[in-house]
N, C-alpha and C positions, 0 to 999 in steps of 0.2 A: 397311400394316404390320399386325401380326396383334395383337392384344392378348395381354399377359401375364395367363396364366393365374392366378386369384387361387386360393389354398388355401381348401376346403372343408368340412375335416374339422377336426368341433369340439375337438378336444385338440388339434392343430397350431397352429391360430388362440388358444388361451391359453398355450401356450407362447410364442408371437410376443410375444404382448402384455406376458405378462413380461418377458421378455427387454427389449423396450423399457421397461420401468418401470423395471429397474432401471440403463438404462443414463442415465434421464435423474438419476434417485437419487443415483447417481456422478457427473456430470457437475456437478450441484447444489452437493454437496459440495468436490468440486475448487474452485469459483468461490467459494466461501465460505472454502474455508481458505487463498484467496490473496490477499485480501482481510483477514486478519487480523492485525494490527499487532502486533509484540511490545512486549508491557510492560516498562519500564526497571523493576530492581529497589528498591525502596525501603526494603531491608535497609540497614543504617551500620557501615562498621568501629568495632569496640568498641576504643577507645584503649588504644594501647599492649600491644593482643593480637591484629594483625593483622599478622601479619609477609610483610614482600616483600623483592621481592631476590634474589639470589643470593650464594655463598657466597664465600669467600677463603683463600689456606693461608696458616697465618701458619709463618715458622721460631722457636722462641725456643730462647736458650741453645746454645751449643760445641757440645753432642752431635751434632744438636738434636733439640727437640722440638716435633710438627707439630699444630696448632689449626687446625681447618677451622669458620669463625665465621661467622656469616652477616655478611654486608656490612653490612646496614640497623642492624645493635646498633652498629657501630663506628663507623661514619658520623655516628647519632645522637648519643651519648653521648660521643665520644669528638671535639674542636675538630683532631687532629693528626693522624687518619684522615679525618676527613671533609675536610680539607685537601688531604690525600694523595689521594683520590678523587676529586676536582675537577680532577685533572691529566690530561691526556689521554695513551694509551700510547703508548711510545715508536714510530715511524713503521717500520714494517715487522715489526714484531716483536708478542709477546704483553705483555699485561700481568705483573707482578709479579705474583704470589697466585691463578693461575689454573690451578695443578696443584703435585700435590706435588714436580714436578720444578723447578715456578718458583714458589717460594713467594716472600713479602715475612719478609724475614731482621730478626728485631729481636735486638740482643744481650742480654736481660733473663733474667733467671731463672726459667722456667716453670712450676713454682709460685708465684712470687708475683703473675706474670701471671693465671693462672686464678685467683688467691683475686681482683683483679682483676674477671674476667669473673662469677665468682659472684656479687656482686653485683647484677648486670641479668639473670643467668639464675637464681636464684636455689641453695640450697643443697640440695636434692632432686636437680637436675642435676647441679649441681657444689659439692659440699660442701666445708666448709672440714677444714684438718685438725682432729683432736680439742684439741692445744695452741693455743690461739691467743699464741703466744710475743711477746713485747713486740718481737726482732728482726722475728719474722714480720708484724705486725702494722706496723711500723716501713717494713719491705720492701717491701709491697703502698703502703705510702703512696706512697713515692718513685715506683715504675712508675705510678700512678694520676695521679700529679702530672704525669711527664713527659708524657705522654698526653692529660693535662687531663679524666681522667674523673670529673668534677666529684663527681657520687655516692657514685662507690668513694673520693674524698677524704674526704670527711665521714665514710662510713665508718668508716676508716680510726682517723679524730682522736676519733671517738665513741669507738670501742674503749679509746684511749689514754686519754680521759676516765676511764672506767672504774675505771681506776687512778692515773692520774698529775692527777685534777683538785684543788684544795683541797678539796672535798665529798668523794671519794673516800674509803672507809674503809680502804684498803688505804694511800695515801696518808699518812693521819693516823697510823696503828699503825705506818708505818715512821719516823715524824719524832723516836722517843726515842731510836734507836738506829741510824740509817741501815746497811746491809751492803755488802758492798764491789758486792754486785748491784743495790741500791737507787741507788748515786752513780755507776755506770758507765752507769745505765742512764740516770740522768738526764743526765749528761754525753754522751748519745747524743742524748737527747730534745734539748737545747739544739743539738746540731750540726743536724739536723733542723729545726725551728723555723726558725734561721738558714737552710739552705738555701731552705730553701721559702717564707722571710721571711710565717711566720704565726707569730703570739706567741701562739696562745692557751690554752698550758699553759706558755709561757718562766718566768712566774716560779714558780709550782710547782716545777721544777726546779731554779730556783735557789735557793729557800727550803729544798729539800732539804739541798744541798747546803752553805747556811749556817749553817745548824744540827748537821753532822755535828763530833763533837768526838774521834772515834776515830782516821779516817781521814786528818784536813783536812793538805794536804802533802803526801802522800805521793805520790812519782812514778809509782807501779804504778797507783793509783789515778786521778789526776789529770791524768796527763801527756798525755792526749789532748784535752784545753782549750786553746784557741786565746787567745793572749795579751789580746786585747781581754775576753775574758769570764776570764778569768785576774783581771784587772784592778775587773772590775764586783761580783767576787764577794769581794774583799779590800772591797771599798766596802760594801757589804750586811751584809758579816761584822762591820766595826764599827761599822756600824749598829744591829743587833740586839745585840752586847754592851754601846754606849751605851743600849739603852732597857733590858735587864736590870738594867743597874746603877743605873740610875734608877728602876726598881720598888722594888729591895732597898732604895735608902734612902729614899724614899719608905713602905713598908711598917715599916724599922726605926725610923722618927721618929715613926709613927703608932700603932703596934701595940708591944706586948707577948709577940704570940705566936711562936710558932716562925718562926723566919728565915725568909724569903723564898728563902733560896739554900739550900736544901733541893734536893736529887733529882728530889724533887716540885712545888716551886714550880717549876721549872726546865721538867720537862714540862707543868706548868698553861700558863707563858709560853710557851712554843713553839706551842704548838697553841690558842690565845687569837683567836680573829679580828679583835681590836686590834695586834695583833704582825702577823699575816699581813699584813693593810691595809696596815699602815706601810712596811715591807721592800718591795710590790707598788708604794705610791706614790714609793718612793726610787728604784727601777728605772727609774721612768718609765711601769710598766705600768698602765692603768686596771685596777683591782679587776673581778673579776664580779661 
């Protein structure tokens, strides 16, 4: 057999040689970078700012109106969604909330749903209106409640605090003269309360209402009181007119000065937090 002729000429023979260098260079490389393990991340979701999931259409309200929420906020926050998501879809078909042609139908009012959702997305996203009106504020309780969005509950009752707590200055400046929007509203607040069976402005509302000397009777006013609390607030009522009259003679047996049944002693007693106490412990309510 004849031997193969070896290349001779010096530039040939270093191109060869390159040529092999660099194929074992490559080859090197290949064997190394398969060979190399990937590292698991040891980055951490930062709580309650790492959202997953996918989204949902919600329908609210007659017209209606369509909310595309992410799943993860309502599932979390919400015991009556995440409920509702634990159910598996019905067997051949899609789920409810999976396009705006099959949305999950709620019959709530869509604004007070989104004051609601502002809440956990906060107010840059979804701001509340400029009034935050005692209905509206009232409103967002109830949907928050049926839902059990525990947050937007609190919410909700902090607002109300605002004004309707015995601290409350608005509160106090309306107890010389209650208006006929002052007693409707607490007459709102007590239905409220009672639905949702949390007392923690009941008696505030009804100390309102005990003290009103304008109104107190009248059916325009009144007539949406449910007979039981009908009943609790005749109890309360002479209540507090037995402990006035017991100041007055009290003060007129002791004292010399100007009558106790002045205008003014009258509003000193109302707003006394020995008076408040008393009327809070007759109800049955512990005091804050």
């Amino acid at each position: 057999m004849a031997e193969i002729e070896q290349p001779t000429d010096p530039s040939l023979l270093s191109a060869v040689a390159q040529a092999n260098e660099r194929s074992l260079v490559a080859e090197s490389q290949a064997n190394a970078d398969a060979q190399v393990v990937p590292q698991m991340s040891t980055a951490e979701h930062y709580p309650n700012r790492y959202f997953e999931g996918d989204y949902v259409i919600l329908s609210l309200g007659p017209k209606p109106y369509l909310f595309r929420v992410q799943r993860n906020i309502l599932a979390k926050y919400s015991g009556t969604f995440r409920d509702m998501f634990s159910l598996p879809p019905p067997e051949g078909g899609t789920a409810e909330g999976s396009s705006d042609d099959n949305p999950i139908r709620l019959p709530d009012d869509p604004d007070h749903f989104a004051g609601v959702l502002s809440v956990y997305h906060g107010t840059v996203l979804m701001p509340y209106p400029c009034d935050l009106s005692f209905d509206y504020v009232t409103s967002v309780l109830r949907v928050a409640s049926k839902y059990e969005f525990t947050l937007a509950v609190e919410w909700a009752w902090s607002k109300l605090s605002e004004t309707w707590s015995w601290r409350a200055r608005p509160w106090l400046a309306a107890l010389p003269q209650p208006s006929r929007v002052n007693l409707r509203q607490a007459i709102a607040l007590i239905g409220v309360s009672r639905e949702l069976d949390d007392r923690r402005l009941l008696g505030s509302a009804f100390y309102m209402l005990c003290v009103d000397q304008k109104w107190s009777g009248e059916e325009s006013v009144y007539g949406a009181m449910q007979p039981a609390d009908v009943f609790l607030l005749l109890k309360i009522t002479r209540k507090i007119s037995r402990l006035w009259v017991e100041k007055c003679a009290a003060q007129a047996v002791s004292s010399a000065l100007q009558p106790v049944n002045s205008t003014q002693g009258w509003l000193a007693f109302i707003q006394d937090l020995s008076t408040i106490t008393a009327i809070h412990h007759d109800m049955g309510l512990p005091f804050p």
